[in-house]
C-alpha positions as CSV (number, residue, x, y, z in Angstrom):
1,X,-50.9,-5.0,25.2
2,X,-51.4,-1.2,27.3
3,X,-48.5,1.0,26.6
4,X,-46.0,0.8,29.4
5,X,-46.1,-3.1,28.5
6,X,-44.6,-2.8,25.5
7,X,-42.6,0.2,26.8
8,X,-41.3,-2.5,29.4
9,X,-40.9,-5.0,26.6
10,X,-38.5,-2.3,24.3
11,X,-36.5,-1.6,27.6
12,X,-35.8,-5.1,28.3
13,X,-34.8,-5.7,24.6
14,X,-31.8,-2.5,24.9
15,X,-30.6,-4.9,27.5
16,X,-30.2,-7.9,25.3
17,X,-29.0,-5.5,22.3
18,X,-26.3,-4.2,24.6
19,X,-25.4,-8.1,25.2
20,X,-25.7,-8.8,21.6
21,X,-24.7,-5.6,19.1
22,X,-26.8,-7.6,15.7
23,X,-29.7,-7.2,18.0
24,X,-29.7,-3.4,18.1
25,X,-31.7,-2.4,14.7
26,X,-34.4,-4.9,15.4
27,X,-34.3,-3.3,19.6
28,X,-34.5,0.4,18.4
29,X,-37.2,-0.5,16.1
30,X,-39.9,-1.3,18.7
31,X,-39.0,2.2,20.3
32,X,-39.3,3.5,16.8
33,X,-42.8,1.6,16.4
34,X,-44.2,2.4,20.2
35,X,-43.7,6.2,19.0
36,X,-45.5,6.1,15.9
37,X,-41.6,7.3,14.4
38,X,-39.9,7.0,11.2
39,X,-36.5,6.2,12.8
40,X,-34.7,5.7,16.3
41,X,-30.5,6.3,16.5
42,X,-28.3,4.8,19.6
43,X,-24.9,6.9,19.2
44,X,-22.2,7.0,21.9
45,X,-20.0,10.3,20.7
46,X,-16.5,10.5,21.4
47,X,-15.8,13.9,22.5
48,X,-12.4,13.9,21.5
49,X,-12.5,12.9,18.0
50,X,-15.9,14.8,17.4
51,X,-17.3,11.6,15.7
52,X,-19.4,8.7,17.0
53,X,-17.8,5.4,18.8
54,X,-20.3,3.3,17.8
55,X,-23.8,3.7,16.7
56,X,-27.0,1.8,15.8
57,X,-30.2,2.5,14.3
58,X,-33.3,1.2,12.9
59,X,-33.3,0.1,9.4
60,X,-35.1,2.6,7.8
61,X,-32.0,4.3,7.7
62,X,-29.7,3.6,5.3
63,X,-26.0,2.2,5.8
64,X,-25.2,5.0,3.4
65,X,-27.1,7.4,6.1
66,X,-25.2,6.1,9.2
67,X,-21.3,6.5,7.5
68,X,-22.7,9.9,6.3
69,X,-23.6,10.9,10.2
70,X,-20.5,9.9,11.3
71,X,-18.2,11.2,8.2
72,X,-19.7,14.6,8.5
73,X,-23.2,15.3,9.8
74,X,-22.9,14.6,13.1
75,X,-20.8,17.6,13.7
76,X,-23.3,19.5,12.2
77,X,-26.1,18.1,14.1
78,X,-27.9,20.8,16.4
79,X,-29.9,18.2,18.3
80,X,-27.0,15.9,19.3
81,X,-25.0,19.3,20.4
82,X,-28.1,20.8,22.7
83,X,-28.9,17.1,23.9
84,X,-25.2,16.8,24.9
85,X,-25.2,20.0,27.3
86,X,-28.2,18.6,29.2
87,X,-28.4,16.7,32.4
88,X,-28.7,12.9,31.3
89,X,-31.8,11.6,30.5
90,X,-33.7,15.1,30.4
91,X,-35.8,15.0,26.9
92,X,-34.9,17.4,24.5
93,X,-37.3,17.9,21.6
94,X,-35.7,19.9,18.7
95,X,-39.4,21.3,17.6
96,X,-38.9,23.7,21.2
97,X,-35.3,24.9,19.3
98,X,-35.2,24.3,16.0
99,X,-37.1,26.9,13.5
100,X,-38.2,26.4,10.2
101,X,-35.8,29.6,9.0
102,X,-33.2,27.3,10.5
103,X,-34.1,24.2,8.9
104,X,-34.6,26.3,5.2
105,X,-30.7,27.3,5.8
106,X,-29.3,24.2,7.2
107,X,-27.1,21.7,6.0
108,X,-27.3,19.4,8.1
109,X,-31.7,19.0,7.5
110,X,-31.9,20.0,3.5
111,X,-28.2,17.8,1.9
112,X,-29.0,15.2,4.8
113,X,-31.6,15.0,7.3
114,X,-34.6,15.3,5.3
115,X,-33.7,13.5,1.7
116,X,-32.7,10.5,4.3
117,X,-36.3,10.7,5.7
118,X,-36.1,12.5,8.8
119,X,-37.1,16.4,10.1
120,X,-38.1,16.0,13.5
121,X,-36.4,14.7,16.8
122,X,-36.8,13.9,20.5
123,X,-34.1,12.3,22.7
124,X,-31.8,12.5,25.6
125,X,-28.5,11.9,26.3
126,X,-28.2,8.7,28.1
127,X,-24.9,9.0,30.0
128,X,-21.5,11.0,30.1
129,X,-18.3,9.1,30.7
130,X,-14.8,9.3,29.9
131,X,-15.4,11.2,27.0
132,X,-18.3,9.3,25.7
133,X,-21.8,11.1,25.5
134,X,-24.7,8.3,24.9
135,X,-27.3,9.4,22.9
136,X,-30.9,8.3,21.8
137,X,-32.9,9.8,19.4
138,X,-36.1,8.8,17.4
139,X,-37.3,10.7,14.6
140,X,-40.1,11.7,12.5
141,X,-40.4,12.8,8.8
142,X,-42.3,14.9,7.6
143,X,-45.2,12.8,6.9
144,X,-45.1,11.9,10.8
145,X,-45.0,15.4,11.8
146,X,-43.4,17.0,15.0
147,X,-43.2,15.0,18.5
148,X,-46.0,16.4,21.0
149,X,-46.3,16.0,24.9
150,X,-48.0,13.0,24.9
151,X,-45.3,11.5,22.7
152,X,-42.6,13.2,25.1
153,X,-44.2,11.4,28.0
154,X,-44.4,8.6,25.7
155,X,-40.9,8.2,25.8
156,X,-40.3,8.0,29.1
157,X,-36.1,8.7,28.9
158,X,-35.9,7.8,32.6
159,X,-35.9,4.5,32.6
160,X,-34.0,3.8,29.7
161,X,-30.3,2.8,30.8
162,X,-31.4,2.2,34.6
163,X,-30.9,-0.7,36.7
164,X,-34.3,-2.2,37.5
């Protein structure tokens, strides 16, 4: 099956996740698998309350991992914050913003981020409405190493969320 196939076939299966919340980890999982990731996250942030309104992710994240983002490192989550001030569904990858000095000092990658099994991340926000960002991101450990272009076009953030 080529690659926009099964690019098609992930799209297609957001739509029956957003019908159908249980069907979200296995959905984000074939985005996660298409991108040769360790992880893919589905948050929609309330602005207000500075903490997410709901959320999904792939099961190689832990339950413990998902309260933790939304307890306390979310807030601290550079990514999210960058992704949050671009236009929707513009790609940011953190590996054009985030340093390793940063990453040696940071919270949010050396008490959380990393010992859950992440380091690296590309993703877009979605949509912005009545106080609600919608994020995606899929991520990469450090045995996956950083996102490249291909990857990036890979992705393909366009078409995820649009009518067809």
């Amino acid at each position: 099956m080529s690659v926009e196939s099964r690019f098609d076939r992930v799209i297609t299966s957001f739509y029956e996740a957003a019908a159908d919340p249980e069907q979200w980890a296995n959905s984000l999982s074939g985005l996660t698998d298409l991108l040769g990731a360790f992880a893919t996250t589905f948050v929609l942030w309330d602005l207000r309350a500075q903490r997410p309104a709901f959320s999904a992710i792939t099961d190689r994240y832990s339950e413990t991992a998902l309260q933790l983002y939304a307890e306390r490192y979310g807030a601290l989550d550079v990514s999210a914050q960058v992704a949050s001030r671009q236009r929707p569904k513009e790609l940011v990858n953190c590996a054009s913003f985030i340093t390793e000095d940063h990453v040696r000092r940071s919270e949010y990658y050396n008490d959380f981020l990393i010992p859950h099994g992440g380091r690296y991340i590309i993703g877009a926000k979605l949509i912005e409405r009545d106080g609600v960002v919608g994020f995606i991101g899929i991520h990469r450990g450090l045995k996956e190493g950083p996102f490249d272009a291909e990857n990036n076009h890979s992705l393909r953030v366009e078409r995820i969320g649009c009518a067809r």
